[in-house]
C-alpha positions in Angstrom: -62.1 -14.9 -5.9 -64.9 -17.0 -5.7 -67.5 -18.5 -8.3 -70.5 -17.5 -6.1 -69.2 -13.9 -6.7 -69.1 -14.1 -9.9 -71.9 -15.8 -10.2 -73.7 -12.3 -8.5 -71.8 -10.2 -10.8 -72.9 -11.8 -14.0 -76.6 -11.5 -12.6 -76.3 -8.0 -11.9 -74.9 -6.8 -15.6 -77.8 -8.9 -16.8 -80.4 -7.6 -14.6 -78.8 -4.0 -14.6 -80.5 -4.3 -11.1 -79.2 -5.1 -7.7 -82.9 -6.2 -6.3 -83.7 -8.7 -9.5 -80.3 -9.7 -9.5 -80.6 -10.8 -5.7 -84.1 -12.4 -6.2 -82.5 -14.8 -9.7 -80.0 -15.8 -7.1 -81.8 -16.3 -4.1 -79.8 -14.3 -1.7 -80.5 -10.8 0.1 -79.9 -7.6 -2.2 -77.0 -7.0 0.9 -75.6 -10.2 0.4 -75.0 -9.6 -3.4 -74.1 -5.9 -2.7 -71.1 -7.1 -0.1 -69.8 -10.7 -2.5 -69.7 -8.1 -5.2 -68.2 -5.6 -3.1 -65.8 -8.1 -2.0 -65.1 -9.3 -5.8 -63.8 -5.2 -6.8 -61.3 -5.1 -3.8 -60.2 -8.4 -5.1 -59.8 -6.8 -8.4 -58.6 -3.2 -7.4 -61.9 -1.6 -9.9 -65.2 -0.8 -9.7 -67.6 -3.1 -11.7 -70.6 -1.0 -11.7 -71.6 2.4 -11.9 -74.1 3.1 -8.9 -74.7 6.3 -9.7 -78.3 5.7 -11.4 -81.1 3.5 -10.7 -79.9 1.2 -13.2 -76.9 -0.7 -12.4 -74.3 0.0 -15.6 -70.9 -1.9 -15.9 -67.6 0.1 -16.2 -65.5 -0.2 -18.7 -64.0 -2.8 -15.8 -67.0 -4.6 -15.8 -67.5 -5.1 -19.3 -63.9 -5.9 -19.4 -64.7 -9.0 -16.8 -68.2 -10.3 -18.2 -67.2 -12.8 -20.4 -64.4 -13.6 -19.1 -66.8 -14.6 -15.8 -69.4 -16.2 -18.0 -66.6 -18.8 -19.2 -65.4 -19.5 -15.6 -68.8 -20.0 -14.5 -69.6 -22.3 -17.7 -66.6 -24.2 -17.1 -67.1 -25.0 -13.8 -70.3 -26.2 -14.4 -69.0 -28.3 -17.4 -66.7 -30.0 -14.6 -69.7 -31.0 -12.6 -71.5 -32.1 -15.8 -68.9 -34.5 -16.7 -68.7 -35.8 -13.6 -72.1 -36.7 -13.3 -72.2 -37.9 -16.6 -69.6 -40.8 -15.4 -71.3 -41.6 -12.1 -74.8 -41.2 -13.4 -75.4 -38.6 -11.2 -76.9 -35.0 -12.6 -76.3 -32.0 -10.7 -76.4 -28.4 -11.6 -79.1 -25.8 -12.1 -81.4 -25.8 -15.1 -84.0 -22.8 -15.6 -87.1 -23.7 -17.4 -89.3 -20.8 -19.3 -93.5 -20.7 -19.8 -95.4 -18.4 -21.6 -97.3 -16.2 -19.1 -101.1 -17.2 -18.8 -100.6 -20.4 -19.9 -102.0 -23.3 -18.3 -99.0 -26.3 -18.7 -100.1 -29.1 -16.2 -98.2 -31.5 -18.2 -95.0 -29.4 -17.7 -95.4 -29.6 -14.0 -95.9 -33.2 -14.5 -92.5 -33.4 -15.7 -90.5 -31.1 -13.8 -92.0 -33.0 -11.1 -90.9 -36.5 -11.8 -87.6 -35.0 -13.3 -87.3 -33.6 -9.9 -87.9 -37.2 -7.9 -85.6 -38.5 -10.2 -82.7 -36.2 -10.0 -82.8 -34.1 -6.7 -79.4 -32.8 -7.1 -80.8 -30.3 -9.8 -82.1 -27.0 -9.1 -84.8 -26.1 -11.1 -86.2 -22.3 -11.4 -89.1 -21.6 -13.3 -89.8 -18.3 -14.5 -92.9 -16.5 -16.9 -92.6 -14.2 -19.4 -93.9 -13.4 -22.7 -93.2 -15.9 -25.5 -91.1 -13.3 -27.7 -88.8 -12.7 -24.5 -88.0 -16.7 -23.5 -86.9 -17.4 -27.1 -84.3 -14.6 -26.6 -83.3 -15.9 -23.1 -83.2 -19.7 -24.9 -81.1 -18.2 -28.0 -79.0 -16.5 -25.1 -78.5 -19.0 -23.0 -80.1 -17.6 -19.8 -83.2 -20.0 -20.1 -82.4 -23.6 -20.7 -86.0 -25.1 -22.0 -89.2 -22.8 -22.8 -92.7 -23.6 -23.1 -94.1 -20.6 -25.7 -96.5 -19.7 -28.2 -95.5 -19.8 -31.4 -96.5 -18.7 -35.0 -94.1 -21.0 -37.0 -92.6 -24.5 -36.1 -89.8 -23.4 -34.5 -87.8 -20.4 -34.4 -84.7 -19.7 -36.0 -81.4 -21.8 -34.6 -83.7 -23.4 -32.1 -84.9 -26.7 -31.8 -88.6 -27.3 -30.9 -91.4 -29.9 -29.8 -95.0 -29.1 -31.2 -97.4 -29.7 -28.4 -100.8 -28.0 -29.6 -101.7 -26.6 -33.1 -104.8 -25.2 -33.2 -107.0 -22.6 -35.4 -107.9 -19.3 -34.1 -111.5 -18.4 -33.1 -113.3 -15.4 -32.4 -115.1 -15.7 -29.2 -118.3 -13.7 -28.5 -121.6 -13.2 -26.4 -125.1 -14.5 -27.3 -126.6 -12.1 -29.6 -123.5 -10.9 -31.2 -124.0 -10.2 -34.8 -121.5 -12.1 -35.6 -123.2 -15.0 -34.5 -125.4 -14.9 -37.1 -123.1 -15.0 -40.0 -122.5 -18.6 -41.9 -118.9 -18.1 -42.1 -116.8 -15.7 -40.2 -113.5 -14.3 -42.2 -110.9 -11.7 -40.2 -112.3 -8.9 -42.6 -115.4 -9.5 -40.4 -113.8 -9.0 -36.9 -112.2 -6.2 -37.6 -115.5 -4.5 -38.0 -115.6 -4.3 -34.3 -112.8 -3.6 -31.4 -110.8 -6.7 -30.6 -109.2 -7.7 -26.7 -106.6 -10.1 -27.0 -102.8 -11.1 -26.0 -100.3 -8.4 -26.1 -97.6 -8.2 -28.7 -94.4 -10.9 -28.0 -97.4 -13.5 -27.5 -97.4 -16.2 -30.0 -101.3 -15.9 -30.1 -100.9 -12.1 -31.3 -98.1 -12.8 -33.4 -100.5 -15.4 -35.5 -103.0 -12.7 -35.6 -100.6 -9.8 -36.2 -99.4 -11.9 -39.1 -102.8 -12.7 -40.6 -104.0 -8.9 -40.3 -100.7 -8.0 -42.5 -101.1 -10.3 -45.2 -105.1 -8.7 -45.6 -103.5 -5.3 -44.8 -106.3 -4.9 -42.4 -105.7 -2.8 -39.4 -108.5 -3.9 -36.6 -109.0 -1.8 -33.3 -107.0 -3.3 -30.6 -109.2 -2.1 -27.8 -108.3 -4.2 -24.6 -104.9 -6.3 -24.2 -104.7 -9.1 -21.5 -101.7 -11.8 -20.7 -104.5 -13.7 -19.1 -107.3 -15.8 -21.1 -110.0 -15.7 -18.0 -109.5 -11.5 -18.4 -110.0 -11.8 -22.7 -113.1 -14.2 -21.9 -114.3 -12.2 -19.2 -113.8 -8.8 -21.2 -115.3 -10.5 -24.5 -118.6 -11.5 -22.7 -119.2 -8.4 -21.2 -119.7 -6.7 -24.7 -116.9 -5.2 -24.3 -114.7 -6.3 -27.2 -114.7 -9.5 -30.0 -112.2 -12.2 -28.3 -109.5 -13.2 -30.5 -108.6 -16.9 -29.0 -107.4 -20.6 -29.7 -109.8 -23.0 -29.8 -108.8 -24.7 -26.3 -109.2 -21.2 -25.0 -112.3 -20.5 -26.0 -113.4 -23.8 -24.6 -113.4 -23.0 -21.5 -116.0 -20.1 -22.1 -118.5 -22.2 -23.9 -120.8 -21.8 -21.2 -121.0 -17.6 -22.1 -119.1 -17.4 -24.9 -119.7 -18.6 -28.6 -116.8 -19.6 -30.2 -116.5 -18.7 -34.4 -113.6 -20.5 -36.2 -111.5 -17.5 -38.1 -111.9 -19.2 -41.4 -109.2 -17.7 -43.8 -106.6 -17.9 -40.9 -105.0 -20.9 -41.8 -101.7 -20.0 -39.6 -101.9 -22.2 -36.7 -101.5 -21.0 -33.3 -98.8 -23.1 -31.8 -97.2 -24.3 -28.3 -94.1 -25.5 -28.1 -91.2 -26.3 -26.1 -88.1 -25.4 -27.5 -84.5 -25.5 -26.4 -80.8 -24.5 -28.2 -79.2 -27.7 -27.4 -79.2 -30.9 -25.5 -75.2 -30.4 -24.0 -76.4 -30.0 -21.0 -77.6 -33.5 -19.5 -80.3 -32.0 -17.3 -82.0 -30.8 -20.4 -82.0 -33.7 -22.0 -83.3 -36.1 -19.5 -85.8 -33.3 -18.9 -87.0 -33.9 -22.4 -87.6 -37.4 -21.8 -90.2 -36.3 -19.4 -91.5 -33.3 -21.1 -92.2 -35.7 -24.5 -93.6 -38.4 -21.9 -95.8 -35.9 -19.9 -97.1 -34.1 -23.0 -97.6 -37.8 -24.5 -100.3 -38.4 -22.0 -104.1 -37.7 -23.0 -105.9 -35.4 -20.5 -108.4 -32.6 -20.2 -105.6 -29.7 -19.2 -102.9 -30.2 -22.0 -101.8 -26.9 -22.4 -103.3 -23.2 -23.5 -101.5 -21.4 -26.6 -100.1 -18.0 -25.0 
């Protein structure tokens, strides 16, 4: 038995999918399909039910899961402690960002973490922000960049790196353009594109529509703030943004601060714990990189 099988069997019970499994690890989907092969000869069962598209463990494999997950997390503590003695840090660490999120001070860091220890692998990964606190609460992602609606979320630590209001971003001629003050009864007058739900830009509207029980017209969703902008100034819909967002857009766009939203729209990076020495020296360049003025901080996502 060997810890590069299991390592292929634990990402195929998590991906339920021999293809995504194979891409997480890097390999071809044959090369998985034989190690694992390999692994249930070894152990006289099947591990998987291939009898659907979705790839389902046995009562075998769910048997084996944890048990694998330890042996993989030991053997990784080994290396750990080594490298903790000679200085050296080796391993794997996988690093989350909110999709359309532009994070130039994260690549900043990842790549001077990377100059200054080679011997880690880094993967980077997108996703909505709901779905990388889950992977950071389970372990799967190591250190996330997200939007946020509160400080930090449960049982996880966090860094703020923006806090900003919410805006309402429209064309030239827009109606509401010509109001003094523009509440959130006000956009829900008129259809709304924005982030989808698991966002933490849509949570921090989601939240503010509740506590006015208003229920505004989601007309047009998109992960991307170039597609809201370009949506928004095409009449189509009222842009629901941050204010860095809408910054970009000045030059079609006017943006009106949402003024009884007083929830900020956050981005943070957030992580479970600092055991892992790759994650905390990546920390020290994350709060360094993010310390840094610049034009291209960060977007909220």
């Amino acid at each position: 038995m060997e810890l590069r099988q299991l390592e292929y069997f634990v990402a195929v019970a998590e991906e339920q999918n021999f293809t995504r499994a194979a891409e997480r690890v890097h390999i071809s989907q044959s090369g998985v399909s034989a190690q694992i092969r390999r692994l249930e000869r070894e152990l006289g069962a099947e591990l998987f039910d291939r009898s659907a598209r979705t790839a389902t463990l046995t009562v075998a494999g769910k048997a084996a899961l944890e048990h694998a997950r330890a042996a993989l997390a030991a053997a990784g503590a080994v290396g750990r402690a080594v490298g903790e003695v000679t200085g050296l840090i080796r391993g794997r660490i996988t690093v989350g960002m909110v999709i359309g999120c532009t994070v130039t001070p994260l690549f900043d860091a990842l790549a001077a973490f990377h100059r200054a220890h080679p011997g880690v692998e880094i993967s980077l990964l997108e996703d909505s922000s709901e779905r990388l606190v889950e992977g950071v609460r389970g372990d799967t992602v190591d250190l996330a960049l997200v939007g946020a609606a509160s400080a930090a979320p449960d049982g996880l630590e966090a860094m703020t790196i923006i806090s900003e209001r919410l805006v309402a971003a429209v064309p030239d001629g827009h109606p509401l353009t010509r109001r003094r003050r523009v509440v959130l009864r006000d956009l829900a007058a008129y259809p709304i594109v924005c982030m989808p739900p698991g966002t933490g830009l849509r949570a921090v509207f989601d939240q503010a529509c509740a506590a006015q029980s208003l229920q505004p017209v989601i007309a047009l969703q998109a992960s991307a703030a170039d597609a809201i902008a370009d949506l928004a100034a095409r009449g189509l819909a009222v842009a629901v943004l941050s204010d860095s967002m809408a910054e970009r857009y000045r030059d079609r766009l006017t943006a009106l601060t949402v003024d009884d939203v007083e929830i900020p729209a956050l981005l943070a990076l957030i992580w479970k714990g600092t055991h892992n020495p790759a994650v905390r020296e990546l920390l020290v360049y994350g709060r360094r990189a993010f310390a840094q003025p610049g034009p291209d901080r960060g977007e909220t996502g």
